[in-house]
RODO-2510 file (C-alpha; in nm, 4 decimals, decimal comma):
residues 444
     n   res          X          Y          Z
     1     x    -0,3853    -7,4550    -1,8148
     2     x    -0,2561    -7,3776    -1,5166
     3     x    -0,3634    -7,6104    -1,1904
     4     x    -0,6833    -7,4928    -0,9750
     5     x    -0,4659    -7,4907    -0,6624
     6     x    -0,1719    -7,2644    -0,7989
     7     x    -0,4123    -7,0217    -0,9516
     8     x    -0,6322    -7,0003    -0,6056
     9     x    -0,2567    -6,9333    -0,4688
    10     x    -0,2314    -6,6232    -0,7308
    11     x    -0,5153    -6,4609    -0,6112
    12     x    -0,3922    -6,5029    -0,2816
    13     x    -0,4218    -6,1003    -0,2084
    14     x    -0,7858    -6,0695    -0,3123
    15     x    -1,1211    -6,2133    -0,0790
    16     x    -1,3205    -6,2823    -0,3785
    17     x    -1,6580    -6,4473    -0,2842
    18     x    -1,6504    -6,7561    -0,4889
    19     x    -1,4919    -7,0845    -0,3984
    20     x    -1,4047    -7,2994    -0,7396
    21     x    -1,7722    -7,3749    -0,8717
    22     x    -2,0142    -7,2175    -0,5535
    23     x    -2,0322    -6,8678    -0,3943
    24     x    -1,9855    -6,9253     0,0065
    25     x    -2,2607    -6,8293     0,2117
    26     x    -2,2122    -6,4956     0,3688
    27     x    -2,2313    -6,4189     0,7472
    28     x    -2,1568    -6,1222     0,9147
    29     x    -1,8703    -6,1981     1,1675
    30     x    -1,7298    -5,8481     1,3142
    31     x    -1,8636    -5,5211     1,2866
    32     x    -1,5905    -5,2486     1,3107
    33     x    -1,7313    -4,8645     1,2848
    34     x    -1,9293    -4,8897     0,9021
    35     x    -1,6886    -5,1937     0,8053
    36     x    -1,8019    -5,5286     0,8293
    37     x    -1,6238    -5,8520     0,8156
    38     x    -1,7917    -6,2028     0,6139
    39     x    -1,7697    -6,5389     0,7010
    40     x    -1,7094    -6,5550     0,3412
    41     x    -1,3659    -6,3342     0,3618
    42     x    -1,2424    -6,6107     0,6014
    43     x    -1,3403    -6,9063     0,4503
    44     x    -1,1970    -6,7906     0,1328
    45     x    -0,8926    -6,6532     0,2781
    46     x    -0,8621    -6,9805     0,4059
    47     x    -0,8785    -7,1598     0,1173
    48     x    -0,6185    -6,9676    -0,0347
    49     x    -0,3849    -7,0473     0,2514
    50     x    -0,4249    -7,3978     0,1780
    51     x    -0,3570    -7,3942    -0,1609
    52     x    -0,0549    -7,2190    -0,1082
    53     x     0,0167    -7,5202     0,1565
    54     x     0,0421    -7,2564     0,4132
    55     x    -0,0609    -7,3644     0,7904
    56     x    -0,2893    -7,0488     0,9094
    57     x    -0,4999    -7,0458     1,2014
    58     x    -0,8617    -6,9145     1,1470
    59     x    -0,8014    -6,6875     1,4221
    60     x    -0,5512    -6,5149     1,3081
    61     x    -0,6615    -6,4777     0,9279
    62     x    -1,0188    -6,3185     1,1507
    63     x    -0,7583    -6,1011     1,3772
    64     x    -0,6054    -5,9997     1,0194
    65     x    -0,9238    -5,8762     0,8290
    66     x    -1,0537    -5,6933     1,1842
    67     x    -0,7051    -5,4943     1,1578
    68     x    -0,7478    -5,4247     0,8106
    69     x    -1,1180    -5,3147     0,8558
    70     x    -1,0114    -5,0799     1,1494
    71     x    -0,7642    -4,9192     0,9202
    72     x    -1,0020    -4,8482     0,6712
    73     x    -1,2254    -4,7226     0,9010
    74     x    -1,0017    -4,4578     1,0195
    75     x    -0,8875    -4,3956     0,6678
    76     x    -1,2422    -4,2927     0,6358
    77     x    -1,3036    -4,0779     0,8942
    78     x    -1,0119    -3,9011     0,8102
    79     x    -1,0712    -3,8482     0,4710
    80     x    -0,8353    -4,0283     0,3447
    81     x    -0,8679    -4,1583    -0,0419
    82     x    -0,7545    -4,3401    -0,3037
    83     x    -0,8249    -4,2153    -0,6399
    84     x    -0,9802    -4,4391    -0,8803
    85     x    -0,7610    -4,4263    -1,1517
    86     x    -0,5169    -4,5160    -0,9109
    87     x    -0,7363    -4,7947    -0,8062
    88     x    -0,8100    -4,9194    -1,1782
    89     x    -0,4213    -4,8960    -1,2898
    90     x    -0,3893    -5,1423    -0,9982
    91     x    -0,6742    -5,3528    -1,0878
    92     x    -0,5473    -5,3797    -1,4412
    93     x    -0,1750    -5,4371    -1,3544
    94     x    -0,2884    -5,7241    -1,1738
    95     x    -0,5510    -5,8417    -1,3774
    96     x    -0,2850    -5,8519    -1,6670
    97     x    -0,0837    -6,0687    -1,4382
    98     x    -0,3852    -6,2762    -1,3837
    99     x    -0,4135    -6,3301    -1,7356
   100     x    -0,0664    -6,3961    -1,8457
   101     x    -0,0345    -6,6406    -1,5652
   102     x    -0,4037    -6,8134    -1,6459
   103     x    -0,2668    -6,8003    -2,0309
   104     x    -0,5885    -6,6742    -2,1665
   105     x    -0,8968    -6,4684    -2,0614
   106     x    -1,1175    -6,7831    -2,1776
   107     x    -0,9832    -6,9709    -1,8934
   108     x    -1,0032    -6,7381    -1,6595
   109     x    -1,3253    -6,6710    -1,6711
   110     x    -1,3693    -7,0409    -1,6967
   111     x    -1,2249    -7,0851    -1,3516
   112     x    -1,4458    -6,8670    -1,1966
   113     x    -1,7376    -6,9505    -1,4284
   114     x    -1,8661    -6,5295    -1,4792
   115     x    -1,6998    -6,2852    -1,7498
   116     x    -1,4004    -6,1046    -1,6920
   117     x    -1,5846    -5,7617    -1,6032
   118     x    -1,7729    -5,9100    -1,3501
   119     x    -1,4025    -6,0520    -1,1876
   120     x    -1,3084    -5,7127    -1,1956
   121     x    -1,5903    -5,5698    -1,0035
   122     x    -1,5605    -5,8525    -0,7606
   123     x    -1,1612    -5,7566    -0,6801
   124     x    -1,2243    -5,4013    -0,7097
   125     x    -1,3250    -5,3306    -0,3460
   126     x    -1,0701    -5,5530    -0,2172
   127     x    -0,7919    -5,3500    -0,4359
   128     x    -0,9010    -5,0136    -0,3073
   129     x    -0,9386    -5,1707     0,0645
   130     x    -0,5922    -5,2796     0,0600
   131     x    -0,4847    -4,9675    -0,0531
   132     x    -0,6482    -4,7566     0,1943
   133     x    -0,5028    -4,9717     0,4796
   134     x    -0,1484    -4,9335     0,3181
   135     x    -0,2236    -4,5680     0,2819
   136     x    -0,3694    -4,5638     0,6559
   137     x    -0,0540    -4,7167     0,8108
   138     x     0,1907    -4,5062     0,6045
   139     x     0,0423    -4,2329     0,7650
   140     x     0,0379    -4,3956     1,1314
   141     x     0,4023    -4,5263     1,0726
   142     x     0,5372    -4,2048     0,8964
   143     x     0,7468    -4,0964     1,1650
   144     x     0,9235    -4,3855     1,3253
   145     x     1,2514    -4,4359     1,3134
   146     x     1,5321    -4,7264     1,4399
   147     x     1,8594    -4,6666     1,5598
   148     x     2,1585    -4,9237     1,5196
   149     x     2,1182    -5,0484     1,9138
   150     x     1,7702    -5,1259     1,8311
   151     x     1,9008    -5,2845     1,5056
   152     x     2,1054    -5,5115     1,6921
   153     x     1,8669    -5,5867     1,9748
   154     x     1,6400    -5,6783     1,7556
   155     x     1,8420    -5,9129     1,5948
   156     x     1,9739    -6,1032     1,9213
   157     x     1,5917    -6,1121     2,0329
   158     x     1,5639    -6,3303     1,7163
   159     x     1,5950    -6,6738     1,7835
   160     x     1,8258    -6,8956     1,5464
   161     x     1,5709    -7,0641     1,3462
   162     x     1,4359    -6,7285     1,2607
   163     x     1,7378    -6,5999     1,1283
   164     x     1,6185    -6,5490     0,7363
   165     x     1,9105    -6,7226     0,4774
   166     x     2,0287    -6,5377     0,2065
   167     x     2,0438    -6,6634    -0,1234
   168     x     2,4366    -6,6670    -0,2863
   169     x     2,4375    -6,2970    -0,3658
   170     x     2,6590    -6,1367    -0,6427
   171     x     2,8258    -5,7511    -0,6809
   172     x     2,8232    -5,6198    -1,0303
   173     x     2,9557    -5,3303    -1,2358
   174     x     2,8103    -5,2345    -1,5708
   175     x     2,9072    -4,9915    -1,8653
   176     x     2,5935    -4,9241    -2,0909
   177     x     2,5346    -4,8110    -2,4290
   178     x     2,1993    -4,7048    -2,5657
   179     x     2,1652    -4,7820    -2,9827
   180     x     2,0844    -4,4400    -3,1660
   181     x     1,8164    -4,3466    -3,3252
   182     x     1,7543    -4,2989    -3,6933
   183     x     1,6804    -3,9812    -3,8150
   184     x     1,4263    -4,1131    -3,9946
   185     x     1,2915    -4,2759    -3,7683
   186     x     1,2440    -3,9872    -3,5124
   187     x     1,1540    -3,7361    -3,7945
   188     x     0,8366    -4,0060    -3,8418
   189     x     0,7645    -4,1109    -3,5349
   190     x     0,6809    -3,7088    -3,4567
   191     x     0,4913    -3,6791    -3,7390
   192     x     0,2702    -3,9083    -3,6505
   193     x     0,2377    -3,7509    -3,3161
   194     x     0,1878    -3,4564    -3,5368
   195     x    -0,1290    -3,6144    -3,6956
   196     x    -0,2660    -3,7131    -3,3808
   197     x    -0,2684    -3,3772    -3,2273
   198     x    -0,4661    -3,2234    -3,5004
   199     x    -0,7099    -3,5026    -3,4818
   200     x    -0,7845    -3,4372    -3,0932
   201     x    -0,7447    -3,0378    -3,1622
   202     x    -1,0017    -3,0629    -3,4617
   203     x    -1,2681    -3,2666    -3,2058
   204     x    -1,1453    -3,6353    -3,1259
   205     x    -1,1201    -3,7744    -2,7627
   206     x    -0,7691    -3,7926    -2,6823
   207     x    -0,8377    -4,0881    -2,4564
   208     x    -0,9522    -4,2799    -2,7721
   209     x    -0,6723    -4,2317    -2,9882
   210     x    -0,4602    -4,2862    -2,6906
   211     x    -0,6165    -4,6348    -2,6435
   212     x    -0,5821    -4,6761    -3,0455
   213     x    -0,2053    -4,5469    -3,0419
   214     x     0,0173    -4,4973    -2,7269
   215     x     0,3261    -4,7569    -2,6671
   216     x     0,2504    -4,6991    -2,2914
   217     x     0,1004    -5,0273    -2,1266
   218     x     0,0506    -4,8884    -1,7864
   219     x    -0,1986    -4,6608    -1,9139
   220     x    -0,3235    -4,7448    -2,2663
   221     x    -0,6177    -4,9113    -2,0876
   222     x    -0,7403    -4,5881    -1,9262
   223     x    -0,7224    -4,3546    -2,2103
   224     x    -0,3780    -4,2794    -2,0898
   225     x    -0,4425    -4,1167    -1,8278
   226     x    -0,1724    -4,1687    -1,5513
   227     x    -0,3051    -4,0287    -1,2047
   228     x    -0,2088    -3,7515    -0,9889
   229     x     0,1288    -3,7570    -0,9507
   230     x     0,4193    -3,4836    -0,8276
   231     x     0,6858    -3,3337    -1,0201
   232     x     0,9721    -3,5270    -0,8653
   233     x     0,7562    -3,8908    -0,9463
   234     x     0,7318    -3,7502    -1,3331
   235     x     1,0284    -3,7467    -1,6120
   236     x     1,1638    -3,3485    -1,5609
   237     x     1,0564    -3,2639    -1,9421
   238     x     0,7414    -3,4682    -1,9115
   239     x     0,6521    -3,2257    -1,5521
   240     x     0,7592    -2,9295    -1,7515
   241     x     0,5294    -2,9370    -2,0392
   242     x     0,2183    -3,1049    -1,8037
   243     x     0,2589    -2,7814    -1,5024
   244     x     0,2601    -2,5519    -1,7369
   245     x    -0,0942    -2,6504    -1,9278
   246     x    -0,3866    -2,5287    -1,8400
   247     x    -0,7119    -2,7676    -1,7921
   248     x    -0,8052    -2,9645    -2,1227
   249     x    -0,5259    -2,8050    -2,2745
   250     x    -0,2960    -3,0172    -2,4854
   251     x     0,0729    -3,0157    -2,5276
   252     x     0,3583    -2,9708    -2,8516
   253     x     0,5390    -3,2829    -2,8690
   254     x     0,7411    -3,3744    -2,5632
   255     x     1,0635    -3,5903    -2,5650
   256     x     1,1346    -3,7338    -2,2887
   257     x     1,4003    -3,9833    -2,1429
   258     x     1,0775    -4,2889    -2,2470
   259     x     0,9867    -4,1323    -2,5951
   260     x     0,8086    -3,8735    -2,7910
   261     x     0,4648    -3,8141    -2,6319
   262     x     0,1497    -3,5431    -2,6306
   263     x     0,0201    -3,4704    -2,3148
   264     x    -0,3295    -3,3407    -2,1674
   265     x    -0,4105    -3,1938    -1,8418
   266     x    -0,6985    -3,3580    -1,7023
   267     x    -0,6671    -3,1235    -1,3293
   268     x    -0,4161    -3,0157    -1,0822
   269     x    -0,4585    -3,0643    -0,7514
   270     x    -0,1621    -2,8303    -0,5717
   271     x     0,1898    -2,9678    -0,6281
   272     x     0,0323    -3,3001    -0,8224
   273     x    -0,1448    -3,2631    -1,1201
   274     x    -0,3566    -3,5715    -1,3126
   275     x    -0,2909    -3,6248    -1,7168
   276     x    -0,3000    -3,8582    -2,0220
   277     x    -0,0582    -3,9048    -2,2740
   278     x     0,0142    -4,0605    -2,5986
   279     x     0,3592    -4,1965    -2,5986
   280     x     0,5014    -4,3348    -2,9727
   281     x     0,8822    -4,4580    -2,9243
   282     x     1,0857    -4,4367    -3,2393
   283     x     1,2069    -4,7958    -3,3654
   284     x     1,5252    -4,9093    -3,3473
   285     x     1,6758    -5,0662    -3,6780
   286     x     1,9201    -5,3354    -3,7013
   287     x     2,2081    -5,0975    -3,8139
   288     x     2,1594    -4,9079    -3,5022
   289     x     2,1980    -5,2388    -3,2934
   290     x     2,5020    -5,3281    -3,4598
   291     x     2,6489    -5,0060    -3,4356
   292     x     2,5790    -4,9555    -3,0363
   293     x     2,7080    -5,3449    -2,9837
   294     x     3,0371    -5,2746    -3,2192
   295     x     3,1329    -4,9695    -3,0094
   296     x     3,0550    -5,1323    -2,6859
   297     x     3,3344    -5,4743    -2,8112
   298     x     3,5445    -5,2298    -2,8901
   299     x     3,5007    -5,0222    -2,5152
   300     x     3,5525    -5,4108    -2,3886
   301     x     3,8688    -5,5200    -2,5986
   302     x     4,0353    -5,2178    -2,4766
   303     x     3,9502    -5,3189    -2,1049
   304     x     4,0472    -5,6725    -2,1679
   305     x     4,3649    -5,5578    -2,3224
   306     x     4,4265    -5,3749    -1,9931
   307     x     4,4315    -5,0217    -2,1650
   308     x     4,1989    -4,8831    -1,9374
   309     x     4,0175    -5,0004    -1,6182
   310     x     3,6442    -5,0522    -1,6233
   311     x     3,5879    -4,8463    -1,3804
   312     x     3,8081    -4,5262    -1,5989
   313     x     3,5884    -4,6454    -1,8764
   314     x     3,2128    -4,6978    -1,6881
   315     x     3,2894    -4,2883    -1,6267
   316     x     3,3766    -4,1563    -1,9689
   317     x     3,1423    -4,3765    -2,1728
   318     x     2,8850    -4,5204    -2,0487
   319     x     2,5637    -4,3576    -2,0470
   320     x     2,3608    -4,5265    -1,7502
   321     x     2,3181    -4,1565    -1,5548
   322     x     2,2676    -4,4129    -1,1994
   323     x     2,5444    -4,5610    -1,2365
   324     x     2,8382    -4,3537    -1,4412
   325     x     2,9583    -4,2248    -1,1639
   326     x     2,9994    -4,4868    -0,9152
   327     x     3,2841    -4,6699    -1,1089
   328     x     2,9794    -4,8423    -1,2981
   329     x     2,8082    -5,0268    -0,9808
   330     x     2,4976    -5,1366    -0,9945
   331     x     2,2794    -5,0734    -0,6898
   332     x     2,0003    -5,3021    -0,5553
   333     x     1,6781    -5,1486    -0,5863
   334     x     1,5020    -5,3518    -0,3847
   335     x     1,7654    -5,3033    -0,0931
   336     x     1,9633    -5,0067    -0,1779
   337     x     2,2852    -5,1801    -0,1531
   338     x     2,5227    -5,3244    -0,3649
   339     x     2,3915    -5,6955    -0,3483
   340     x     2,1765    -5,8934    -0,5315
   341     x     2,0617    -6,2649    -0,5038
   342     x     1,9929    -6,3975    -0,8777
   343     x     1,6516    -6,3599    -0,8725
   344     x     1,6520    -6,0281    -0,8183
   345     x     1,8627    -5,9431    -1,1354
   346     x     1,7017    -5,8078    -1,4495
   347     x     1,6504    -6,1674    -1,7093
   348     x     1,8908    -6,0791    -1,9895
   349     x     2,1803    -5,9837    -1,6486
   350     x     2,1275    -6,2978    -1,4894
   351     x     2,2069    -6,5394    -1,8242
   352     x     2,5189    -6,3339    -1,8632
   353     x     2,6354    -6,3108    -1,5096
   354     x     2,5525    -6,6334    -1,3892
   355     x     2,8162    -6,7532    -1,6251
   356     x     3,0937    -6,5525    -1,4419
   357     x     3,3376    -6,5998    -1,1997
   358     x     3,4587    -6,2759    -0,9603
   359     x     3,6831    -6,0513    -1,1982
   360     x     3,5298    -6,1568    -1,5308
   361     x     3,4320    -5,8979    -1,7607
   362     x     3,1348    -6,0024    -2,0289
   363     x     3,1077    -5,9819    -2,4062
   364     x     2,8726    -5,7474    -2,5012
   365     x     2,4772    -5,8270    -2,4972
   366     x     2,1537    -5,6832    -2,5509
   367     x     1,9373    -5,5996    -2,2351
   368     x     1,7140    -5,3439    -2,0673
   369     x     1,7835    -5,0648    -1,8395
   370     x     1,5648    -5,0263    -1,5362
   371     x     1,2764    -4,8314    -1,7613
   372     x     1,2877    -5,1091    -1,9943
   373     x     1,4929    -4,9462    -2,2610
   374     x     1,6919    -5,1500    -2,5184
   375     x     2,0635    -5,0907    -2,4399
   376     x     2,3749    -5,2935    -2,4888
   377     x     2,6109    -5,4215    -2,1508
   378     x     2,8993    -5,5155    -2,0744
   379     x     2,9267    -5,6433    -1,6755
   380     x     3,1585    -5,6847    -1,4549
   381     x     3,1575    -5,9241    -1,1724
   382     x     3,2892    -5,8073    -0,8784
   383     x     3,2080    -6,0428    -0,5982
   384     x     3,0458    -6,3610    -0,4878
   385     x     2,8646    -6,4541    -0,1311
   386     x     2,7596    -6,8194    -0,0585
   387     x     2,4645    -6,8659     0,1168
   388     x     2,4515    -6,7743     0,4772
   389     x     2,2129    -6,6805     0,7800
   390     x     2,1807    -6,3181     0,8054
   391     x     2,3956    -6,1376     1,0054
   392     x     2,5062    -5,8040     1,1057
   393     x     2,8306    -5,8033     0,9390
   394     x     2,7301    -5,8900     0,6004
   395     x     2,3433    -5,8012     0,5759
   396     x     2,3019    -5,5053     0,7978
   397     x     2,0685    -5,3345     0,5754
   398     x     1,8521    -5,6435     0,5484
   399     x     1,8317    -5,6797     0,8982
   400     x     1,7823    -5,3001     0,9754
   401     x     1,4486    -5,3347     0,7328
   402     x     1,3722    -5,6270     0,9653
   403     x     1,3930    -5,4389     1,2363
   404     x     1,1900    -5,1050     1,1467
   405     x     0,9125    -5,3305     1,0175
   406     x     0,8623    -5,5265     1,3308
   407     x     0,8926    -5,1549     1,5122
   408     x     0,6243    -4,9995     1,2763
   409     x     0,3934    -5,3072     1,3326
   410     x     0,4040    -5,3056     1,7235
   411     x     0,3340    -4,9866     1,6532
   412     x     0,0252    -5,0013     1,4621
   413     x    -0,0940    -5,2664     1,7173
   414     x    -0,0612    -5,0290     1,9999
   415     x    -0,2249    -4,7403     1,7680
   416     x    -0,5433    -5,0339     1,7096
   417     x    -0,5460    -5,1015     2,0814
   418     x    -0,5727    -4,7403     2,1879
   419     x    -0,8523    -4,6512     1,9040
   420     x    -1,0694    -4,8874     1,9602
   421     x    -1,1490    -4,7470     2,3609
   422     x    -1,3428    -4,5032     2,1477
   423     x    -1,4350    -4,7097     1,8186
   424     x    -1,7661    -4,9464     1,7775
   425     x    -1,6900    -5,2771     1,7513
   426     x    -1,8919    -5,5675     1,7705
   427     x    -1,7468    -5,9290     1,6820
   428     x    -1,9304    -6,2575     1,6854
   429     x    -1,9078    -6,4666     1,9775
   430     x    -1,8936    -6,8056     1,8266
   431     x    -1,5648    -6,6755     1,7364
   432     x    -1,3291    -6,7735     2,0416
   433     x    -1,0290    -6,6378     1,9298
   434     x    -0,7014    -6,5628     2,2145
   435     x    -0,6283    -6,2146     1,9644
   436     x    -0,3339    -6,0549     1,9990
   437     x    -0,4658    -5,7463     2,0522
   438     x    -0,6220    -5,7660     2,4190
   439     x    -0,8531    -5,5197     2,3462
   440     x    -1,0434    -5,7262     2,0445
   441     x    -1,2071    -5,9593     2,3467
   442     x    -1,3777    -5,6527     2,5033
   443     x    -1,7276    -5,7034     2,5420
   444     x    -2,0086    -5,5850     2,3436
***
């Protein structure tokens, strides 16, 4: 079982009410429009902090929930909302985590001594509060921008022990080969998508059989329904067949670039519509493995040999759409450039490529693609960074993020300053707090 103090660290984003075998005694502390902040969000917060060996002043984990509470506020008066399947998919995502990390849903709802329903409704407020503020300062923030002088004031305003390291950070190319499926394997796997349509058209609840059925564990829990989402945030065939159903109406049998799947319309809401799915995904056999990995050590003897380049043979036979084209390189999707640090690389990459040295080419090996795909690799590494203070050189991009996040937040502050001349606050004066928002210390 995991330790008390790592797990309190875990659940680091939510202000649950309970402290490891007592609920805290709740105080109202700060008033802001129809938001309120607890003594209890605080203390907990607080706790947290510790247990994550993290030095935060009470003042500013108090200055941190007013600014949060002032977002939602706004976010309310300006009707803006969350949806609450949105708002359960997150609560489940996480509370999956939770559980994988906690190792069983015994013990964690031995930790926090109540059932795992009643956990839920506890972090369910706190989910959809978070998501409102992110929501609210999207909207605030939407139209800043940062130019490159900014970029590098910003940087020389940074003093040296601020300067963030970077990890040793690799380049990579990739050729990728998806295994085929069986015939009879597809022919059967629409079948019984075949079977399940006729079930829901003859009277059964298409959420049910989706819990029974669909491969899809983002939704499976919710009856697989997915939330509103645009065209451009949905597989093309997957948007085709869902824009053009009507309400309740239910779809043929959709391939798409995930699977075979049925699909239902639960409502459209202008360019976004809301639906569930079933999603089966034919199996791969062991010939079909051996077949995509054969053709693959083949692709790579020929490199090795030096009768083509990788880069000649990333373009006429791999089959990774992102990154065919680009000579085979791999992009960071968590930076948009070409460099990774190790622990950003997919599991089955890093084993592989931790292994090489700058111009090594792999032997082939099983892995995912960024959907989580089975495909067959072969890498190629390409270059090799030690690690380093950032600098403008080498980590522009990193620094430019940097940058337009400190701009967005003074931003905010100055947005929070300004609203509250005409926003009801009221915040307890046992509280003596030097805020960094001025305005916070006005008296009520």
């Amino acid at each position: 079982m995991l330790k008390k103090s790592l797990f309190v660290g875990l659940l680091f984003s939510f202000s649950l009410l309970y402290s490891q075998d007592e609920k805290l005694a709740d105080k109202i502390v700060a008033v802001i429009g129809k938001s309120i902040v607890l003594q209890s969000d605080i203390e907990q917060q607080m706790l947290q902090y510790k247990a994550q060996r993290q030095n935060i002043e009470r003042c500013e984990v108090f200055e941190n929930f007013l600014m949060q509470k002032m977002l939602v506020n706004q976010a309310r008066i300006d009707s803006i909302e969350i949806s609450e399947v949105n708002v359960e998919m997150s609560l489940n995502n996480r509370m999956d985590y939770f559980l994988q990390q906690a190792g069983s849903q015994e013990k964690l709802e031995e930790y926090f001594n109540m059932p795992l329903n009643q956990i839920k409704d506890e972090m369910r407020e706190s989910i959809r509060e978070q998501m409102l503020t992110q929501k609210m300062q999207s909207e605030i923030t939407k139209n800043i921008r940062i130019t490159p002088s900014e970029v590098k004031e910003f940087y020389k305003s940074l003093p040296p022990d601020s300067i963030p390291m970077i990890d040793q950070q690799i380049e990579y190319k990739q050729i990728l080969l998806y295994p085929s499926f069986a015939k009879q394997s597809i022919y059967e796997t629409r079948e019984k998508l075949l079977d399940i349509r006729k079930r829901i058209l003859a009277g059964e609840k298409f959420s049910t059989l989706a819990v029974l059925y669909s491969e899809d564990p983002g939704s499976v829990t919710n009856g697989g329904e997915i939330g509103f989402m645009s065209r451009s945030e949905l597989d093309p065939a997957y948007a085709t067949a869902a824009f053009n159903l009507k309400p309740g109406a239910v779809s043929g049998i959709v391939e798409s670039q995930f699977g075979f799947h049925i699909i239902q319309l639960i409502a459209r809401e202008g360019d976004r519509v809301n639906t569930r799915h079933i999603l089966i995904k034919p199996k791969i056999t062991a010939k079909e493995l051996q077949l995509a990995f054969n053709r693959l050590d083949s692709i790579a003897r020929a490199i090795k040999a030096d009768s083509i380049t990788f880069e000649k043979a990333a373009l006429i036979y791999s089959e990774d759409k992102t990154t065919r084209f680009a000579s085979g390189q791999v992009v960071n999707p968590y930076t948009n450039s070409t460099l990774f640090e190790l622990d950003q690389l997919p599991k089955e990459d890093f084993y592989i490529l931790s292994k090489l040295n700058v111009g090594d080419i792999s032997q082939p090996f099983q892995s995912k693609d960024e959907n989580r795909k089975d495909a067959y690799k072969i890498v190629k590494l390409t270059g090799k960074k030690d690690p380093h203070r950032a600098n403008l050189d080498d980590d522009y991009l990193l620094i430019q993020d940097l940058a337009l996040e400190s701009k967005k937040k003074k931003y905010v502050d100055e947005w929070i300053e300004n609203k509250l001349s005409t926003t009801y606050f009221r915040i307890d004066p046992t509280f003596d707090c030097n805020f960094k928002i001025n305005a916070w210390r006005k008296k009520n």
